[in-house]
C-alpha positions in Angstrom: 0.0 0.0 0.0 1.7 3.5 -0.6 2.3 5.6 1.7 -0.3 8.0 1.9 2.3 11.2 3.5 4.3 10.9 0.6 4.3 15.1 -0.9 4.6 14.2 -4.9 5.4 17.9 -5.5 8.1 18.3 -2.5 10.1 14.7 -3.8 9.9 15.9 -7.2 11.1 19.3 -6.4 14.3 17.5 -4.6 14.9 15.5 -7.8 17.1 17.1 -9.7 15.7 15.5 -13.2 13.1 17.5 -12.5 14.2 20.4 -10.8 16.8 22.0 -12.8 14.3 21.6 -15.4 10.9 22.8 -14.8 9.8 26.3 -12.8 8.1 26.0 -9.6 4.8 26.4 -11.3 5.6 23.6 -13.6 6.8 21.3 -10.9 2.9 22.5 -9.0 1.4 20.9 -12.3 3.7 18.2 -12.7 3.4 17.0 -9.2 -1.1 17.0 -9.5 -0.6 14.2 -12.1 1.9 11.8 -10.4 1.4 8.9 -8.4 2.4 7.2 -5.1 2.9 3.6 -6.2 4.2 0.5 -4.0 6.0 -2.4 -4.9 6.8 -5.5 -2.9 10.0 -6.7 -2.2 10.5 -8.7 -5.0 8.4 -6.8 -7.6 9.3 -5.4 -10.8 9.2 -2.0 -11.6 10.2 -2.2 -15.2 12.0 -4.9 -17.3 13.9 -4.5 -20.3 13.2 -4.2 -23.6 9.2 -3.8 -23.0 7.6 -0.4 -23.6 6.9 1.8 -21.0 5.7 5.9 -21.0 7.0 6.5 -17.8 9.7 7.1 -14.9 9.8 6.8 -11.1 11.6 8.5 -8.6 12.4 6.0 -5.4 11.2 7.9 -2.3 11.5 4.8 0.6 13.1 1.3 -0.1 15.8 0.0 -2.9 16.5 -1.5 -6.1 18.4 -3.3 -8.2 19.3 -2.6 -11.4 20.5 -5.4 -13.6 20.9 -5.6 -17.7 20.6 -9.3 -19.6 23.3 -11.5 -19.9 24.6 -14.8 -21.5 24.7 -16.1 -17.8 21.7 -14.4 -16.5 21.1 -11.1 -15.1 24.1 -8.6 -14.9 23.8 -6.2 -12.0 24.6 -3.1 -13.2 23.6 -0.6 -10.0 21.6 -0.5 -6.7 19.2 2.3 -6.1 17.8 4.0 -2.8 15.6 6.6 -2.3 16.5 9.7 -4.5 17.3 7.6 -7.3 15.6 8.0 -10.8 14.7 5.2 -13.1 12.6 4.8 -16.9 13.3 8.6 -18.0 13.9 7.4 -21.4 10.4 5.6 -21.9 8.8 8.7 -20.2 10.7 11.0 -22.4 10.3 9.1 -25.6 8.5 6.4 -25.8 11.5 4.0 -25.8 11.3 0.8 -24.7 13.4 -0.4 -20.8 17.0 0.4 -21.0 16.8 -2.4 -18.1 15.6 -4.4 -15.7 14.5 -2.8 -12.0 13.4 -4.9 -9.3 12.8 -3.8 -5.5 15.3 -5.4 -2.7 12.6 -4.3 -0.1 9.3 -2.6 0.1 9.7 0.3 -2.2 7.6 3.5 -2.8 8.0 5.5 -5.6 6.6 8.6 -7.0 5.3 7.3 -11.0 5.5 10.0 -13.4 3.9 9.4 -17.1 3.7 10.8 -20.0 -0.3 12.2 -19.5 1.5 14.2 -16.4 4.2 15.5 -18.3 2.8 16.7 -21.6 1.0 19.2 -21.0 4.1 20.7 -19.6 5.4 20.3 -23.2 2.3 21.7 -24.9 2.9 24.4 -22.9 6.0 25.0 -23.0 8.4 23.6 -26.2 11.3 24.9 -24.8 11.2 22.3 -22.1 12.5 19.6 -25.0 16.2 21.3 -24.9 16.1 21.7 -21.6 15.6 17.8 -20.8 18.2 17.2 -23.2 20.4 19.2 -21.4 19.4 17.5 -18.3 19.9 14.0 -20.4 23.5 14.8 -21.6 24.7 16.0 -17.8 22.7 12.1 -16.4 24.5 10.6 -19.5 28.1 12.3 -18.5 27.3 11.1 -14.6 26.8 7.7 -15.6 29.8 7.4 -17.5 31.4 8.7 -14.5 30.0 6.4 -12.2 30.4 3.4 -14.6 32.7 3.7 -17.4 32.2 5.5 -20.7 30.5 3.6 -22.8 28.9 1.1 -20.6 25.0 2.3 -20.9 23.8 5.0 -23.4 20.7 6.1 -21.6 18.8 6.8 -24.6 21.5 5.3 -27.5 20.3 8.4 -28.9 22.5 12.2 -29.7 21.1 15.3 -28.0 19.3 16.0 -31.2 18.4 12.9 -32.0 16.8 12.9 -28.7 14.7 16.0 -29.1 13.5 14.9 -32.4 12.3 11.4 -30.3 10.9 13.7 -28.0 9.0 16.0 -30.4 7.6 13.0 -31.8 6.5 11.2 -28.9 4.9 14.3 -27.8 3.1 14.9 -30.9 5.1 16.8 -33.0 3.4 20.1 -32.5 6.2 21.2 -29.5 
């Protein structure tokens, strides 16, 4: 069951995906259309390579992240609250990057992509400015786990905003 004192708009205004993106006023709208969602230790939150239209931010519990591999799942990173996971699908459309299942009782905050687009419908801009925020999560990956051992998106920055543009419609 999620926890019902969970503040959407305060957690996503201490995420830093969000917040050194959006204006106040757009994390106040962003925040009315995201969810508290639990998962069971155990559960999956997303699994590679299936589609998906949306991200979560971890608020209480952990995960683990892991990628396929000849011998099984590869664990590629653990996350705890704070930690960010499907911005690629809720950006674009793309399909799971990976797999992310919860070590323990987790609750997230579940952003998707009917929360976030009117944000782009109002304001276009916001595509560069997520693919701003993309390139500096890309270079802080790379930092954490090698260059070259996960392309978020597999995408360039403009390649990105076109996937954006069109995922959103086109009209942005």
């Amino acid at each position: 069951m999620p926890e019902t004192s969970v503040d959407p708009r305060a957690v996503l205004g201490a995420t830093p995906f969000f917040a050194e993106v959006l204006t106040p006023a757009e994390l106040d709208r962003l925040a009315t259309g995201a969810g508290v969602v639990a998962f069971a230790e155990g559960e999956t939150l997303v699994v590679e390579d299936e589609p998906g239209s949306s991200m979560f931010v971890i608020v209480a519990g952990s995960a683990e992240v892991t990628l396929r591999g000849d011998g099984g799942p590869r664990h590629l990173a653990d996350l705890a609250p704070g930690g960010i996971v499907g911005e690629g699908s809720l950006l674009t459309g793309a399909t799971r990057s990976a797999t992310v299942t919860a070590r323990s009782a987790l609750t997230a905050i579940e952003v998707d992509k009917a929360a976030i687009e009117p944000l782009f419908d109002a304001e276009p801009k916001l595509v560069e400015r997520f693919a701003d925020s993309v390139q500096r999560r890309q270079a802080e990956v790379d930092r954490i786990y090698g260059a070259g051992h996960g392309n978020l998106f597999g995408l360039t920055r403009t390649d990105l905003g076109d996937a954006m543009r069109t995922f959103f419609g086109g009209g942005i």
